[in-house]
VEXPA-494000 format. One record per residue (C-alpha): residue in three letters; x, y, z; residue number from 1. Coordinates in steps of 0.2 Angstrom, whole numbers, plus 5000, padded with zeros to 4 digits. Layout:
% VEXPA-494000
<node><type>ALA</type><px>X</px><py>Y</py><pz>Z</pz><seq>NUM</seq></node>
...
This chain:
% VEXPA-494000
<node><type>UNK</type><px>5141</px><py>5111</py><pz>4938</pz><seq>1</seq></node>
<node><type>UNK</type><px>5137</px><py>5113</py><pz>4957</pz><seq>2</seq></node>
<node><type>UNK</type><px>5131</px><py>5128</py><pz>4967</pz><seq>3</seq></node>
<node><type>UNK</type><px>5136</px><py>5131</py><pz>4983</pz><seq>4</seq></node>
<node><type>UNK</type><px>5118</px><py>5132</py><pz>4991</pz><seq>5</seq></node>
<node><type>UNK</type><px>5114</px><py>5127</py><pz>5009</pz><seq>6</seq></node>
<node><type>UNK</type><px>5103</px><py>5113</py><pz>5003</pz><seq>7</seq></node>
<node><type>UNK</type><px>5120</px><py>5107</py><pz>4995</pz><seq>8</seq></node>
<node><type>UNK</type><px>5127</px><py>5096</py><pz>5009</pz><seq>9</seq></node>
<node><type>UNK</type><px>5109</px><py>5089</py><pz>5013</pz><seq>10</seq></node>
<node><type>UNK</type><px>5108</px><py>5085</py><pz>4994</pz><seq>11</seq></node>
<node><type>UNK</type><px>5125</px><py>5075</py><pz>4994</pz><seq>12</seq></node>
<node><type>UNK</type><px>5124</px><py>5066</py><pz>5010</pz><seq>13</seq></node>
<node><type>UNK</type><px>5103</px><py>5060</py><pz>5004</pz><seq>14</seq></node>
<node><type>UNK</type><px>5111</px><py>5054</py><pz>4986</pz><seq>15</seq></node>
<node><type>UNK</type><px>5125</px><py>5045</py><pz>4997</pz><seq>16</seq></node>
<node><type>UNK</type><px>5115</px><py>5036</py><pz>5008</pz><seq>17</seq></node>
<node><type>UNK</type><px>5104</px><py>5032</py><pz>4993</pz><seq>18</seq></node>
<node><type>UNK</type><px>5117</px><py>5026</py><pz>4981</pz><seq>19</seq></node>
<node><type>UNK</type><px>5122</px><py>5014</py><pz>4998</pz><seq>20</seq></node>
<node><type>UNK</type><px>5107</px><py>5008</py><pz>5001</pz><seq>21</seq></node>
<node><type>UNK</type><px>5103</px><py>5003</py><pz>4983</pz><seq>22</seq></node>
<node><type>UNK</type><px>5122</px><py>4995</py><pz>4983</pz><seq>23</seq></node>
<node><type>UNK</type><px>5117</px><py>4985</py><pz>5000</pz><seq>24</seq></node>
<node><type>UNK</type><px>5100</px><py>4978</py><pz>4992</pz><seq>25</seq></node>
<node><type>UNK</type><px>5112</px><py>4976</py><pz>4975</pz><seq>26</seq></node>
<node><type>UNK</type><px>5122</px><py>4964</py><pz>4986</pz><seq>27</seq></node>
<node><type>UNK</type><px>5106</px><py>4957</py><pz>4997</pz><seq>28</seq></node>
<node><type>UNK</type><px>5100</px><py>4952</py><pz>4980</pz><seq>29</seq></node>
<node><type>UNK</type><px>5113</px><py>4942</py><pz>4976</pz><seq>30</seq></node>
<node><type>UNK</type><px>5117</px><py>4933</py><pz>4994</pz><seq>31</seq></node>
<node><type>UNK</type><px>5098</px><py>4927</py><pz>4995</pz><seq>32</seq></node>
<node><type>UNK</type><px>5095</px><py>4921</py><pz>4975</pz><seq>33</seq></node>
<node><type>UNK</type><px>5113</px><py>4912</py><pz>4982</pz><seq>34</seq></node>
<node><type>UNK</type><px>5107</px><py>4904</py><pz>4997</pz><seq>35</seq></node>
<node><type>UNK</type><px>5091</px><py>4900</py><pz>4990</pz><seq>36</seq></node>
<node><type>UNK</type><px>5101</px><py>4889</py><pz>4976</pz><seq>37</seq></node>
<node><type>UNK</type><px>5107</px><py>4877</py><pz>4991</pz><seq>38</seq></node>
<node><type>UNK</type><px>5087</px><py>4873</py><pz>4998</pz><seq>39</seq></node>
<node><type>UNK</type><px>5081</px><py>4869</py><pz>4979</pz><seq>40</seq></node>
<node><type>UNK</type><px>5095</px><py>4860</py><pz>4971</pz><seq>41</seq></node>
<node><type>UNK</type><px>5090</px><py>4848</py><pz>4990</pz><seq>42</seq></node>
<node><type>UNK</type><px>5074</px><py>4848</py><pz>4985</pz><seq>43</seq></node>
<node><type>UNK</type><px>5076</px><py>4842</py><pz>4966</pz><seq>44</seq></node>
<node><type>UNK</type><px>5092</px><py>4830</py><pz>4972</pz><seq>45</seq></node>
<node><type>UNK</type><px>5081</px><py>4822</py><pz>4984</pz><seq>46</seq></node>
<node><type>UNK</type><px>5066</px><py>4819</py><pz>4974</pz><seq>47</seq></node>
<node><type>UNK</type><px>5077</px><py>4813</py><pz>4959</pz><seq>48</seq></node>
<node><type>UNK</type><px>5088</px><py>4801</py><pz>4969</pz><seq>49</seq></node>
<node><type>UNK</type><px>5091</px><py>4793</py><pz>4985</pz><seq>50</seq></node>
<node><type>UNK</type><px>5109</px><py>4798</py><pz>4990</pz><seq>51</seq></node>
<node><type>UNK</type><px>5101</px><py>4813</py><pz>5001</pz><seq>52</seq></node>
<node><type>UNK</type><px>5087</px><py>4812</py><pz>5012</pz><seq>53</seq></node>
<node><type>UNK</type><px>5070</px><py>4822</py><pz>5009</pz><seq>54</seq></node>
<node><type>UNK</type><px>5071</px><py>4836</py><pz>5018</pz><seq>55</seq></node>
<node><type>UNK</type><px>5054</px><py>4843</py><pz>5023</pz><seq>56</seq></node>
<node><type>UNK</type><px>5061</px><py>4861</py><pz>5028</pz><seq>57</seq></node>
<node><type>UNK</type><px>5069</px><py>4867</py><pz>5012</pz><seq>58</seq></node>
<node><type>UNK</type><px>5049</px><py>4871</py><pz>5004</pz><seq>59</seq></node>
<node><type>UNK</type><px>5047</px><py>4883</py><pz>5016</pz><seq>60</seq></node>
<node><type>UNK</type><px>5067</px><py>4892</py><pz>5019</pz><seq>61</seq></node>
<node><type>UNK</type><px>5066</px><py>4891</py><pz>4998</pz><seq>62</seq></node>
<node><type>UNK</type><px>5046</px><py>4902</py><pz>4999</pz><seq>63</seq></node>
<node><type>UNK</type><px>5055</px><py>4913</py><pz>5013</pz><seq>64</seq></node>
<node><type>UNK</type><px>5069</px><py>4916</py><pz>5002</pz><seq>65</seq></node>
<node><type>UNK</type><px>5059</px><py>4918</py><pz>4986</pz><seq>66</seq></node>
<node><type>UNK</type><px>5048</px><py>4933</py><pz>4995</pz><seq>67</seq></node>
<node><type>UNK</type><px>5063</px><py>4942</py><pz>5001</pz><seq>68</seq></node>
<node><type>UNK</type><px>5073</px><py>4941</py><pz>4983</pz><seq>69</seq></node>
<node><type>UNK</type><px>5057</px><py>4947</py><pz>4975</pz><seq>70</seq></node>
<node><type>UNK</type><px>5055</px><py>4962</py><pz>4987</pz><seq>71</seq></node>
<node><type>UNK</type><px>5073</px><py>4967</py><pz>4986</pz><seq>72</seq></node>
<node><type>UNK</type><px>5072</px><py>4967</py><pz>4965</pz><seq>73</seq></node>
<node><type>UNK</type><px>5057</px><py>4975</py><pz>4968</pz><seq>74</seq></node>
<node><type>UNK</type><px>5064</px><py>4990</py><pz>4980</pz><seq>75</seq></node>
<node><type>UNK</type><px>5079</px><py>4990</py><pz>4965</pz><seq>76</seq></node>
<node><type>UNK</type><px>5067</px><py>4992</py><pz>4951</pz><seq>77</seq></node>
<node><type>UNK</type><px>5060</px><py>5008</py><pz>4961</pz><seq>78</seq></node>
<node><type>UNK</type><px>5078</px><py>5016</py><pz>4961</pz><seq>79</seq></node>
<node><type>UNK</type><px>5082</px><py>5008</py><pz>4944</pz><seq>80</seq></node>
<node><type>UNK</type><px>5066</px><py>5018</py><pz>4937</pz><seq>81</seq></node>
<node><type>UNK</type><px>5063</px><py>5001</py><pz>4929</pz><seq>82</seq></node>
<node><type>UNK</type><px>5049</px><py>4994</py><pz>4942</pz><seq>83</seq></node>
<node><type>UNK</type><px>5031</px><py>5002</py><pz>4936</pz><seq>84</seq></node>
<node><type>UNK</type><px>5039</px><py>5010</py><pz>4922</pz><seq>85</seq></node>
<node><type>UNK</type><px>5028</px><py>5012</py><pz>4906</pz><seq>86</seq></node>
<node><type>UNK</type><px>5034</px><py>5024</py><pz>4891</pz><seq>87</seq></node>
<node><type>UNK</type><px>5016</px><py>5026</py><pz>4882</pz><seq>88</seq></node>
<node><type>UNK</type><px>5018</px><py>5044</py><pz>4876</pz><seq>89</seq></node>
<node><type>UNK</type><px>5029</px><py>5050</py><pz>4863</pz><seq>90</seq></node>
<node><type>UNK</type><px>5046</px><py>5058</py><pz>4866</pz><seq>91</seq></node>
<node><type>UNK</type><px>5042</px><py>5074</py><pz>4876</pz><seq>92</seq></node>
<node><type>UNK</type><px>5056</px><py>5087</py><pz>4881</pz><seq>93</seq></node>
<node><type>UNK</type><px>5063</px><py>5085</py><pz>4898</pz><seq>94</seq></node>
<node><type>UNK</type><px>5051</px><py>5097</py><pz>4907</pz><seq>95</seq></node>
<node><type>UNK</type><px>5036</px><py>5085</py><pz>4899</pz><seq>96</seq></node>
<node><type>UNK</type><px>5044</px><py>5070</py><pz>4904</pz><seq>97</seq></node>
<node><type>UNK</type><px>5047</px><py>5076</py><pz>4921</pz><seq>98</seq></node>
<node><type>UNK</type><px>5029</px><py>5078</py><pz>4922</pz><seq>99</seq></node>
<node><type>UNK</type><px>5024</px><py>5061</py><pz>4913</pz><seq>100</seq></node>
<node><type>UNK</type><px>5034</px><py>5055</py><pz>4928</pz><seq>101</seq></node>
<node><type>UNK</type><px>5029</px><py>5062</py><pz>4941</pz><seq>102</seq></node>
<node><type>UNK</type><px>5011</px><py>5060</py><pz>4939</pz><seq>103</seq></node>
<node><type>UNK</type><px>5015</px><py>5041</py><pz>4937</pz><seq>104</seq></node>
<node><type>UNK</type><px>5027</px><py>5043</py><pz>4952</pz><seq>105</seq></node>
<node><type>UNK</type><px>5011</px><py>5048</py><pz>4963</pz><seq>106</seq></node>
<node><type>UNK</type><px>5006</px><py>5032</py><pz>4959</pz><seq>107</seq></node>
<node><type>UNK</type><px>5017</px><py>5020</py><pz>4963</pz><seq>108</seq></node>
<node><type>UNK</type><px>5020</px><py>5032</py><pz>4980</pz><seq>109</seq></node>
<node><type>UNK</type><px>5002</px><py>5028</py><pz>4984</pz><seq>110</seq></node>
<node><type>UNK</type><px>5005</px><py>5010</py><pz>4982</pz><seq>111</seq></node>
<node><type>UNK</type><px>5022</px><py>5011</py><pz>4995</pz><seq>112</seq></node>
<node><type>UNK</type><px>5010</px><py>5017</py><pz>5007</pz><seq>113</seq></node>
<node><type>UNK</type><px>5000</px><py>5006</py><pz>5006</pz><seq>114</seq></node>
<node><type>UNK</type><px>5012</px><py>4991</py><pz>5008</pz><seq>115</seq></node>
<node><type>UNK</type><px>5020</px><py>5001</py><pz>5024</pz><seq>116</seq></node>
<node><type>UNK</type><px>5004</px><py>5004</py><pz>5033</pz><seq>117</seq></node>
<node><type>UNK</type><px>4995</px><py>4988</py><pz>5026</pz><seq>118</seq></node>
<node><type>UNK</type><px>5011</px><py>4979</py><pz>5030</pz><seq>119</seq></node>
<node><type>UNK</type><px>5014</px><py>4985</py><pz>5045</pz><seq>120</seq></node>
<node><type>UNK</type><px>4998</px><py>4977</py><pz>5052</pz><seq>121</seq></node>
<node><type>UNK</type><px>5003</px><py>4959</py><pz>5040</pz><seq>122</seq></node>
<node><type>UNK</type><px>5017</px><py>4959</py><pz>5051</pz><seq>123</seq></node>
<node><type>UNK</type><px>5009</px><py>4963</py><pz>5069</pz><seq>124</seq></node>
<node><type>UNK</type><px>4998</px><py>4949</py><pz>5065</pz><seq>125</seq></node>
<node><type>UNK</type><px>5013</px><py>4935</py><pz>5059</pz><seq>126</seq></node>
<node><type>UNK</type><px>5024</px><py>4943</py><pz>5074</pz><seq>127</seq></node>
<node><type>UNK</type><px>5022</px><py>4929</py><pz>5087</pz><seq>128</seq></node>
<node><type>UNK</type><px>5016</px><py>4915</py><pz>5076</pz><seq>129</seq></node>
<node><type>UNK</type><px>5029</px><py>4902</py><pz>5068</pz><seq>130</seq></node>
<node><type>UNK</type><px>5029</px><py>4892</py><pz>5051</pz><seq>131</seq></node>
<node><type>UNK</type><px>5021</px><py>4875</py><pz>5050</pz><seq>132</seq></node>
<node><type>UNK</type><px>5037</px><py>4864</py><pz>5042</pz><seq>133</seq></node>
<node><type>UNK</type><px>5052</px><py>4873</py><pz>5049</pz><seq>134</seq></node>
<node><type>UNK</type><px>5045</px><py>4881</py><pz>5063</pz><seq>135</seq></node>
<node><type>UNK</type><px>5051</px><py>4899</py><pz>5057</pz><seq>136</seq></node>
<node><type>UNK</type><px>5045</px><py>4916</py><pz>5063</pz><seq>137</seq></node>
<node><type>UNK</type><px>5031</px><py>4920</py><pz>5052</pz><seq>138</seq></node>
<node><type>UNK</type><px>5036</px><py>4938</py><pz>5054</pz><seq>139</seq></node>
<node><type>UNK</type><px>5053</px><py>4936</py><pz>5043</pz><seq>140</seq></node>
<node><type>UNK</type><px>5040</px><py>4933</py><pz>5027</pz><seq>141</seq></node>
<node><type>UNK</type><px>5029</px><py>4946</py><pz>5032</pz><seq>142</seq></node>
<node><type>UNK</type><px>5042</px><py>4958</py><pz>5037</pz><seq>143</seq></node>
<node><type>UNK</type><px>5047</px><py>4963</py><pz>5017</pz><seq>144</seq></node>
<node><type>UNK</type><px>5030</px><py>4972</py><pz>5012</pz><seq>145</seq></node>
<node><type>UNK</type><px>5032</px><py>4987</py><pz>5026</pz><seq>146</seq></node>
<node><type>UNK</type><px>5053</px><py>4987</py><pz>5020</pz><seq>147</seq></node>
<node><type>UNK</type><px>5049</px><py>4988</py><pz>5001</pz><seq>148</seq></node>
<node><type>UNK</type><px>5036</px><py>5002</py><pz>5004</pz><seq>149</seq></node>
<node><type>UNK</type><px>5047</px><py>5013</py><pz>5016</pz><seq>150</seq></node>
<node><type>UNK</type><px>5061</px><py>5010</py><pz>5002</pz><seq>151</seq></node>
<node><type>UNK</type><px>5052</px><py>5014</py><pz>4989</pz><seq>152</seq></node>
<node><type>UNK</type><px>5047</px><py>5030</py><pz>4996</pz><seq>153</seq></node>
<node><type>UNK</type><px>5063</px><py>5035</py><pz>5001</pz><seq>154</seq></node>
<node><type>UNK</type><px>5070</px><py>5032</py><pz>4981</pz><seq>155</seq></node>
<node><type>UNK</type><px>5054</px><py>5040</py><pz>4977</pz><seq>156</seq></node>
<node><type>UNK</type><px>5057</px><py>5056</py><pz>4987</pz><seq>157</seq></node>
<node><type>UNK</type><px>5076</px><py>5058</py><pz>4977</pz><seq>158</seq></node>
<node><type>UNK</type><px>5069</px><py>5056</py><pz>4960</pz><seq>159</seq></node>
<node><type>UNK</type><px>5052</px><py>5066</py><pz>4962</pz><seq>160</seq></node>
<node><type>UNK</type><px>5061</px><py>5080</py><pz>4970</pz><seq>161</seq></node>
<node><type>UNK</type><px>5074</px><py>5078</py><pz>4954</pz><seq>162</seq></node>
<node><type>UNK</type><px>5056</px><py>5078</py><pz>4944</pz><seq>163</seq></node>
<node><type>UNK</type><px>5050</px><py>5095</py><pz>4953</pz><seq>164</seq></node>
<node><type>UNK</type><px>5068</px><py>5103</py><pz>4950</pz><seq>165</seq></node>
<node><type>UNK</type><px>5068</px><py>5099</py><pz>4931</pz><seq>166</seq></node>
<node><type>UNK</type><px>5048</px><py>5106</py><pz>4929</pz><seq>167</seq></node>
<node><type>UNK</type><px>5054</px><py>5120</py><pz>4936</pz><seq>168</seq></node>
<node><type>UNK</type><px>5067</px><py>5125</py><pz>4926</pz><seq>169</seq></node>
<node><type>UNK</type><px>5082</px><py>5123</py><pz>4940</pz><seq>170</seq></node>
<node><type>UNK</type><px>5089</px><py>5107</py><pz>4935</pz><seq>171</seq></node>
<node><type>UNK</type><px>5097</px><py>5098</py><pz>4922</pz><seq>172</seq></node>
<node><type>UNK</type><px>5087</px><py>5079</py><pz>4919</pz><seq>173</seq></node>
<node><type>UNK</type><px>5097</px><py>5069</py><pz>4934</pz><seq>174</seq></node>
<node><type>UNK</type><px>5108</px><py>5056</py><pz>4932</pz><seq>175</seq></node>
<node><type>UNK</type><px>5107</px><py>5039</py><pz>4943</pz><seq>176</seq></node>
<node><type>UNK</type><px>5118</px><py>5045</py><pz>4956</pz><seq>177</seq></node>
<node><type>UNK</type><px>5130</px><py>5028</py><pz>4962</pz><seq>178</seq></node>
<node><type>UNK</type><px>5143</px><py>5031</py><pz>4976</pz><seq>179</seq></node>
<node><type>UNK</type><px>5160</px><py>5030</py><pz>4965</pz><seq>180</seq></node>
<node><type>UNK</type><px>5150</px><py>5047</py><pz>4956</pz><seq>181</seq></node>
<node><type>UNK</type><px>5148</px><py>5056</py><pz>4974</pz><seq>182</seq></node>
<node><type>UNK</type><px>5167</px><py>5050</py><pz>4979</pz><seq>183</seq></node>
<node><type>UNK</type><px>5173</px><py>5056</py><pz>4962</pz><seq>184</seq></node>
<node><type>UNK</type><px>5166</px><py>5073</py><pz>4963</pz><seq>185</seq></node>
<node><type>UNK</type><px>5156</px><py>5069</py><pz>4942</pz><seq>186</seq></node>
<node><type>UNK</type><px>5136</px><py>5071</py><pz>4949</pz><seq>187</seq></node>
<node><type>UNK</type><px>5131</px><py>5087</py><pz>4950</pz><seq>188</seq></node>
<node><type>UNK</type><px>5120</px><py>5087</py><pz>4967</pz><seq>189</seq></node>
């Protein structure tokens, strides 16, 4: 059941453009472990037979791909709450749980700063430099570790917020907020 609280509309629209994002990267996901099929199945036709040519740029457009489809799983896991999640105590109630992960949260918010203020410089450094075989932008493989740490603080801020709201006695343990929920009127923001 929702209150009407000023926060209220600031709440809904955060969880919409969270459950959008994380339905953006769920479709990214899928489009780059896609694409990257096409530069490996050259590379293992090629090598195996001689009806294609060795191409000497899929190598490097497969790593480019690789990097970015591990990122994206990566920044899913975070929202997921399955990325850096370890269940080592035994069941607590929800006020201990929220607790258990929100201390482990801190953690892995450390790490997203890290990779956006580390990653920030990986990139400055790979910005006007190019790739050896294909002659790509270097930044476009560099550019992943200051994404996946600005995306994981941004899923991090929803459900440490939902952590803080349950330790305090104000909120019922959140659900995984999706955008058919919002639209259908079932989360309670």
């Amino acid at each position: 059941m929702a209150t009407d609280s000023p926060a209220q509309p600031v709440a809904s629209l955060w969880r919409r453009f969270t459950a959008a994002y994380a339905a953006l990267l769920s479709h990214l996901v899928v489009v780059s472990i896609a694409i990257l099929l096409i530069p490996v199945s050259l590379q293992i036709f090629s090598r195996h037979t001689d009806l294609i040519p060795s191409y000497i740029w899929t190598e490097e457009m497969a790593r480019f791909l690789f990097i970015w489809a591990i990122a994206i799983g990566a920044m899913i896991g975070v929202r997921e709450s399955t990325h850096f999640e370890v269940d080592v105590m035994p069941e607590l109630p929800p006020r201990g749980e929220a607790v258990a992960r929100f201390v482990g949260r801190i953690g892995v918010l450390v790490m997203a700063c890290v990779f956006v203020f580390a990653g920030i410089k990986f990139t400055q450094f790979a910005w006007f430099r190019t790739s050896e075989l294909a002659d790509l932008p270097l930044w476009l493989i560099h550019l992943p570790w200051p994404l996946m740490g600005v995306t994981w603080i941004v899923f991090l801020g929803e459900q440490m917020l939902d952590d803080i709201l349950i330790m305090t006695g104000r909120k019922a343990p959140p659900q995984k907020a999706s955008l058919a929920d919002i639209d259908a009127g079932t989360l309670n923001l």
